[in-house]
C-alpha positions as CSV (number, residue, x, y, z in Angstrom):
1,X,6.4,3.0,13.3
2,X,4.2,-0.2,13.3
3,X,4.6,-4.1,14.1
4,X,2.3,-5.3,11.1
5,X,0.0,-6.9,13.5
6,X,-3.5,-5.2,12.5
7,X,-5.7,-4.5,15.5
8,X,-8.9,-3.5,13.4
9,X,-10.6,-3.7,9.9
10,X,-11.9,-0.3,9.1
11,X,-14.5,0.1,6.5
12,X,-14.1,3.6,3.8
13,X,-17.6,5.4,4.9
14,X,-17.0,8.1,2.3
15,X,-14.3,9.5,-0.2
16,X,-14.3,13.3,-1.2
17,X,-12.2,14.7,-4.0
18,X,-10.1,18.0,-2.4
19,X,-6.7,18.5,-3.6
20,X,-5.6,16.1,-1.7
21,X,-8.7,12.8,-1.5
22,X,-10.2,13.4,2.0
23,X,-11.2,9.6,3.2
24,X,-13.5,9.0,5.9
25,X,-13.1,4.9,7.4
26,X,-15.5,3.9,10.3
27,X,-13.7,1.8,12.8
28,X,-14.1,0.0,16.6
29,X,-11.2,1.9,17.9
30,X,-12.5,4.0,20.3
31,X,-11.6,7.2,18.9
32,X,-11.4,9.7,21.8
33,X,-8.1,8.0,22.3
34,X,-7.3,8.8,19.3
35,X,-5.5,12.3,18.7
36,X,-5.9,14.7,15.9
37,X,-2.3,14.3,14.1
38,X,-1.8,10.8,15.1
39,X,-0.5,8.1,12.5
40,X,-2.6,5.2,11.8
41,X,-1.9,2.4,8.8
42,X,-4.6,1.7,6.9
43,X,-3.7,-1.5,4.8
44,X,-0.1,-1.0,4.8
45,X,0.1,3.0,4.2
46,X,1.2,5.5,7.3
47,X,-1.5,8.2,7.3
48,X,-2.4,11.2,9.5
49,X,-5.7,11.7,11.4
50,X,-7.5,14.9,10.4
51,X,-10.6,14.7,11.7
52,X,-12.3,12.1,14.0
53,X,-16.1,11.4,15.3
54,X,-17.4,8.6,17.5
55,X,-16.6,5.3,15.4
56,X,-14.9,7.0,12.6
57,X,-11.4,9.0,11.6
58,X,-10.6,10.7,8.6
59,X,-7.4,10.8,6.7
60,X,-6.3,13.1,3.6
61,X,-4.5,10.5,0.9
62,X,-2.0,12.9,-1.5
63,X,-1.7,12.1,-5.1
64,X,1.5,10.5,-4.9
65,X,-0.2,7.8,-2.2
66,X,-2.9,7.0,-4.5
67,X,-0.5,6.9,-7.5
68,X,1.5,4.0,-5.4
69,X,-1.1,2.3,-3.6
70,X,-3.3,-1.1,-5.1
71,X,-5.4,0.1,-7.7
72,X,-9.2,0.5,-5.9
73,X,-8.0,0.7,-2.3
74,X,-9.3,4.0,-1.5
75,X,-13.0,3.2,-2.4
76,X,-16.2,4.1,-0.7
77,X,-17.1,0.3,1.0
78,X,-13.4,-1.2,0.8
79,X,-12.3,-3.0,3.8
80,X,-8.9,-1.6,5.6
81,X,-6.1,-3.1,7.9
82,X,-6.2,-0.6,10.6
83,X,-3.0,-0.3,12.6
84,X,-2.4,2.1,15.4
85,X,1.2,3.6,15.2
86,X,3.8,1.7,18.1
87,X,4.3,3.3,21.4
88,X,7.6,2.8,23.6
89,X,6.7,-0.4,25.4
90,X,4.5,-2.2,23.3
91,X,5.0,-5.9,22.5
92,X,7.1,-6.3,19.0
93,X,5.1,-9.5,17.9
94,X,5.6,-8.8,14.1
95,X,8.2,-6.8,12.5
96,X,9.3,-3.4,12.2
97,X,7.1,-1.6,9.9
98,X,6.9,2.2,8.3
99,X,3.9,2.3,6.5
100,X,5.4,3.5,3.5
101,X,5.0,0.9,0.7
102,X,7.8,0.4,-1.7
103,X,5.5,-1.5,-4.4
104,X,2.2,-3.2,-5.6
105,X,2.3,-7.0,-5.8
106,X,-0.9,-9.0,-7.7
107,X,-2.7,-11.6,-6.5
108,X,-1.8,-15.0,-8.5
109,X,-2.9,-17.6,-6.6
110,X,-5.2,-18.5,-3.4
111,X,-5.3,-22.0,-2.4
112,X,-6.4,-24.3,0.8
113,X,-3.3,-25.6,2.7
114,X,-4.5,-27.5,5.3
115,X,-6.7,-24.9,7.4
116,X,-4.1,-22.3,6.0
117,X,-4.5,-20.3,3.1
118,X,-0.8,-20.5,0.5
119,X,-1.6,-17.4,-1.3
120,X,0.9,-16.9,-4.4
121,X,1.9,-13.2,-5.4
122,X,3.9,-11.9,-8.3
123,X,6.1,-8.5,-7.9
124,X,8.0,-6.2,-10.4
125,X,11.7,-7.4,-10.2
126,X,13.0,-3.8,-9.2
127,X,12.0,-5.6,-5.5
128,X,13.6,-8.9,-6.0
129,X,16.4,-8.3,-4.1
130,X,14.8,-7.6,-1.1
131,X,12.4,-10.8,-1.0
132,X,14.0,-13.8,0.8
133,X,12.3,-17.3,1.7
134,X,11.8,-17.0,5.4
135,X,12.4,-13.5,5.6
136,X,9.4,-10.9,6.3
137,X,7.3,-8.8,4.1
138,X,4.6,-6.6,4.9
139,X,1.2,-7.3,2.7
140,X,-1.5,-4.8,3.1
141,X,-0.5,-4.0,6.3
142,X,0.3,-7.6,7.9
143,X,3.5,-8.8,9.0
144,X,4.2,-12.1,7.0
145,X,7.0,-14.6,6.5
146,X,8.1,-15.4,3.2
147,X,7.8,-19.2,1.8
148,X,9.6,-19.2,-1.0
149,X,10.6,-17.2,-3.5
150,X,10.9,-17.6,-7.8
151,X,12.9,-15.5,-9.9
152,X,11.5,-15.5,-13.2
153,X,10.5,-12.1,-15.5
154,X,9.2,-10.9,-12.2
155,X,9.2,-12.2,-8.7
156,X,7.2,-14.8,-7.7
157,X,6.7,-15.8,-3.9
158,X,3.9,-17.1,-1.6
159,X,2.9,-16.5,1.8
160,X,1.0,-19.0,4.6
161,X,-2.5,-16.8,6.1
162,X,-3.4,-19.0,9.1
163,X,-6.7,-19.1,10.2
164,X,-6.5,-16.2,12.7
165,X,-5.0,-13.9,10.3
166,X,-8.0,-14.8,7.8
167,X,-10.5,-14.0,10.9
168,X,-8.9,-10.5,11.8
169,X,-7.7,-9.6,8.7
170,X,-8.5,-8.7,4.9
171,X,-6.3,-11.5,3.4
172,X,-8.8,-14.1,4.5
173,X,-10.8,-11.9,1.5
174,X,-7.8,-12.2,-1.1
175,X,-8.9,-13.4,-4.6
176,X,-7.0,-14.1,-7.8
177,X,-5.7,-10.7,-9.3
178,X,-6.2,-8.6,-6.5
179,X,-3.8,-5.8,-6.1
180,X,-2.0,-5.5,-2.5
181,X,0.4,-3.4,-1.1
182,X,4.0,-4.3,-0.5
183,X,6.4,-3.1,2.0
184,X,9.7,-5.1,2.4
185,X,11.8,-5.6,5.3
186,X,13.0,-2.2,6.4
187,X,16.4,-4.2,7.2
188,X,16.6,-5.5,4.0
189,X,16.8,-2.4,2.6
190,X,19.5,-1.3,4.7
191,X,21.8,-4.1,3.6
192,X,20.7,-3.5,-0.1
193,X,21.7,-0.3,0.4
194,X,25.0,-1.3,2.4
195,X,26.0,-3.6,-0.4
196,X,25.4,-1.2,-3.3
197,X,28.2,1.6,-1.5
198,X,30.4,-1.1,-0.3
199,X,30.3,-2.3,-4.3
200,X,30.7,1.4,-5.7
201,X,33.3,2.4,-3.1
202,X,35.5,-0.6,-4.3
């Protein structure tokens, strides 16, 4: 379980096709904290630690990840929101995240707003009913309020990056037609879910 507030930015040191893709990302987290087995997001998606060094952990990344992830994520020099999983205690200061994403959104628009960022995204409709203006979404790891939202083929919504997000993130990076990794609002799911049964059951 995460927050969506990203405490590092990893960097991929080294990629190494196994039968699963064994990924090795250099990071500032001191890594003798840092237990073999332990869940850390990396952009958005829950992995397991399978090997460590000083400055650096490695993760395996299964088929089914890559096949679900932003196309060129898991490339040797690609920047990372690095998450360290929740522990009983800490401070809630985004939303409640699970590191698994539910889709990939594209990159349609990155303008100035004041010293903001607006970036505009566009997602498959399968996700539309989970995307609300004001409600939160997860983007490549960070915890984000939704602006608004525009139901056209697809989805189209936008998101405000403020200028510490920029700083300690990768979305101050984000250019037009970018892939990113979506997670919705694990509570919007429920109530999808809710709705659908309530509607079959009657």
């Amino acid at each position: 379980m995460f927050t969506g507030i990203v405490s590092d930015i990893g960097q991929i040191r080294s990629v190494e096709m196994r039968g699963d893709t064994r990924v090795v990302v250099g990071t500032a987290y001191d890594t003798a904290t840092v237990d073999l087995g332990a869940s850390i997001a990396c952009s958005g998606v829950c992995l397991t630690v399978v090997d460590k060094g000083t400055g650096w952990f490695a993760v395996d990344v299964s088929g089914e990840t890559l096949s679900r992830t932003a196309q060129g994520q898991w490339t040797e020099g690609k920047r990372l929101n690095l998450e360290r999983a929740l522990k009983v205690g800490d401070e809630l200061g985004g939303h409640i995240v699970t590191g698994h994403v539910d889709g990939v959104a594209a990159v349609i628009d990155v303008r100035a707003d004041g010293d903001s960022k607006r970036i505009g995204l566009r997602l498959g409709a399968e996700l539309a009913p989970f995307i609300a203006p004001k409600g939160s979404i997860t983007i490549d790891g960070v915890s984000l309020t939704v602006n608004d939202v525009r139901d056209e083929r697809d989805t189209h919504f936008s998101v405000n990056v403020i200028p510490h997000t920029q700083a300690h993130t990768t979305l101050g990076e984000m250019e037009t037609g970018q892939a990113v990794n979506i997670e919705i609002d694990v509570l919007a799911r429920y109530l999808q879910r809710m709705e659908a049964y309530r509607a079959k059951a009657g």
